[in-house]
N, C-alpha and C positions, 0 to 999 in steps of 0.2 A: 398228299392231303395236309391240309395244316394242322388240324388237331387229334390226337390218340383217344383213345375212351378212358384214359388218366387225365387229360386234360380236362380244369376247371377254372371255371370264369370268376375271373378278378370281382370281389364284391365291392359294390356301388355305396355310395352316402345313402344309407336306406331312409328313406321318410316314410314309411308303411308296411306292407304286407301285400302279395300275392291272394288276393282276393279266391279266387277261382283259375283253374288251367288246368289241360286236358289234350288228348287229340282231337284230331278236327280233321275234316276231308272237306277241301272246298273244289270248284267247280271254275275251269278255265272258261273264257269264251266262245273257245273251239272245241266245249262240251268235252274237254279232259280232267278228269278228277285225280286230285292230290292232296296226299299227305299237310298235312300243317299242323300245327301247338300251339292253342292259346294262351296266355298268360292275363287274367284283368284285373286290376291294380285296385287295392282295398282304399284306397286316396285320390282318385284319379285326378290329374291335371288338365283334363282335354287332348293331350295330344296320343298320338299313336306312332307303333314303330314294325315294321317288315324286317323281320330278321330272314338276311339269306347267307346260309351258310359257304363253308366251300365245296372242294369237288365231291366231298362222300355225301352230302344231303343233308337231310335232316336227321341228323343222332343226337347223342345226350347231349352236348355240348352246348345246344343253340335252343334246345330244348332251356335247361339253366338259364339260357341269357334271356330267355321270352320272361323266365319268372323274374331275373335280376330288372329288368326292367319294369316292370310291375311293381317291384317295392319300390321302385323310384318316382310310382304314379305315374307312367307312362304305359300304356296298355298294347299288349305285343300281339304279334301274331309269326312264327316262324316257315317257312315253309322248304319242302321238297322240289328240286326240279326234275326229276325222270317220271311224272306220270304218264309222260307219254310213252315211255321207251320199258320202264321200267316194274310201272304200274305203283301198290302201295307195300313195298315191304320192307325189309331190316336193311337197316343201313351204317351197320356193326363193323367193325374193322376187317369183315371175312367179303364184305361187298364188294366186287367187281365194278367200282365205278369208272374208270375212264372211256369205256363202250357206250357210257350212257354221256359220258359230258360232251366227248364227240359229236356227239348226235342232238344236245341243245342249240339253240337260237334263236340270239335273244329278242324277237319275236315272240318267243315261246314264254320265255322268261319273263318279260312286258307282260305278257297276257294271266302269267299264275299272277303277278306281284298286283295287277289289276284288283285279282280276283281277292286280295289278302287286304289291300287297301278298302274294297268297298265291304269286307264281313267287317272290318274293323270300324268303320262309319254306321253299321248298321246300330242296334242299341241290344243286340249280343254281344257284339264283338265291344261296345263299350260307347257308342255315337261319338266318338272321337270328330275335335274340330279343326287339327290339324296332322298332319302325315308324311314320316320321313320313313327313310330304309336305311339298314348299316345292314354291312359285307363285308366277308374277309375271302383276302385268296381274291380266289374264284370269284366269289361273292362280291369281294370288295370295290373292280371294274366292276359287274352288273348293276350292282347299286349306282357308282356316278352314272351310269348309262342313264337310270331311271331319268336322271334331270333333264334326260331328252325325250321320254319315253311317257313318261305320264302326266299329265298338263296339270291336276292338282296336287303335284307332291311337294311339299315346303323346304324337303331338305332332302340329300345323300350321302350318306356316310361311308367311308372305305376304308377298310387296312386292308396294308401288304397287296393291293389293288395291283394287276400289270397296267401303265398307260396307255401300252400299245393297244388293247381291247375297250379302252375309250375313245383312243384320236378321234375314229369315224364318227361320232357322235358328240363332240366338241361344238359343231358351228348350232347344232338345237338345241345344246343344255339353256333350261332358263333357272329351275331349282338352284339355290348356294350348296355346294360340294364344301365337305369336312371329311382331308387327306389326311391320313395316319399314318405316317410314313417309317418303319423299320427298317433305321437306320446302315444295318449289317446284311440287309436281304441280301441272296447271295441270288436269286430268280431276279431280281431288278435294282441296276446298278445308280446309285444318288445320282448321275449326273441326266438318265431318264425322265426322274419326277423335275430336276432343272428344267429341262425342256418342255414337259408336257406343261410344265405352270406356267410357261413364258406363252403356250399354246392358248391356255383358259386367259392370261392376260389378253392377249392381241384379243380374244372372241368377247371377251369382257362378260365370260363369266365369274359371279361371285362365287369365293372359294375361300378357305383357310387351310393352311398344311402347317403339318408340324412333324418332324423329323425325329426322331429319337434315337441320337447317334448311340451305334455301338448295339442296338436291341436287333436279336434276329428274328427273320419273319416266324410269326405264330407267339412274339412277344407278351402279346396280352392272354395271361393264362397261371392262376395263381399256385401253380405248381413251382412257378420259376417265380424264385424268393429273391433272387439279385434285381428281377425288373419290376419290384411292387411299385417303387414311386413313378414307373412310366405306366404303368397300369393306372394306380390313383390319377394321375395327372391325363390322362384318354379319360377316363371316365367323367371328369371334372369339362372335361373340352364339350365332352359328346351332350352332357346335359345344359350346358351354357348354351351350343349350337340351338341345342330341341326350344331353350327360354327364348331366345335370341328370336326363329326366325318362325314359332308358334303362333 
């Protein structure tokens, strides 16, 4: 897993306050229900964001980041992938996740992040008028996937992403992908993401990567004091991207 329940998320330029947030159980298409955490921004800007965690789910970790994004007036929504498998429960460091990641796909995953995009357009979840997703890990591929996967999403964000669990889905991205790349991953070697961008080149998808030599994966997390200015500097990426392609 990338993150421990000590891990905490790098805080963002706050323009606001977290409005409201809470749990939330939304509703697949294939009438599977799951876990999700709202966050809605006491400032809102219009846009919206899908936080998908990595392989443990949704724990406190992304919980936090649903609110960090909220004071930035962007209005979140995080979500769990094992309802199918796993149903709605803890997903604490004692959780036996890789029975359940096994058994995801991302069809499945298309279909919660569906279901997380359209509460979020709703005017509960906040009528948001535009919609991106950010992933790590795990998360970080499923998210570029989305830019093939959901025909209204404006943007995909990823750290510590494997490429290999995007290649198949390279020739439908239309969404612009925003690569966060850690630098010292020791799961995925720099000359990987070389390849995979020479990949989104040739299909001409839009994308921006940035590399942060020397940070290892699970970088962004404000427990680790050596990497705060690659932390500030994601954080500054990520909300140019949301200005940018809003």
């Amino acid at each position: 897993m990338c993150y421990s329940d000590d891990a905490r998320v790098p805080l963002p330029p706050i323009s606001g306050a977290a409005a409201n947030q809470g749990d939330l159980v939304l509703t697949a298409s294939d009438g599977t229900k799951f876990a999700a955490y709202f966050a809605r921004a006491e400032k809102p800007t219009g846009a919206g964001m899908v936080v998908m965690p990595d392989v443990r789910g949704l724990h406190q970790f992304y919980k936090e980041l649903a609110q960090r994004f909220a004071e930035t007036g962007i209005d979140a929504v995080a979500i769990d992938y094992f309802g199918r498998t796993a149903g709605m429960g803890d997903r604490s460091e004692a959780f036996e996740y890789m029975p359940h990641v096994e058994k995801t796909t991302q069809e499945g995953i298309a279909q919660d992040v569906a279901a997380a995009i359209a509460y979020l357009k709703t005017k509960e979840g906040g009528a948001v008028k535009s919609v991106f997703t950010v992933g790590f890990c795990f998360g970080g591929s499923s998210s570029w996937n989305q830019s093939a996967l959901q025909p209204d999403l404006n943007g995909a964000i990823g750290f510590y992403g494997r490429p290999s669990r995007s290649e198949p889905f390279v020739a439908k991205m239309k969404a612009p992908l925003l690569l966060l790349i850690a630098g010292a991953d020791a799961a995925t070697p720099p000359d990987a993401f070389e390849a995979f961008e020479k990949e989104l080149i040739q299909a001409r998808v839009p994308h921006e990567m940035h590399v942060y030599e020397g940070a290892p994966h699970s970088f962004f997390d404000r427990t680790f004091d050596q990497w705060k200015d690659a932390c500030d500097d994601a954080w500054r990426r990520i909300l140019a991207f949301v200005k940018k392609h809003g």
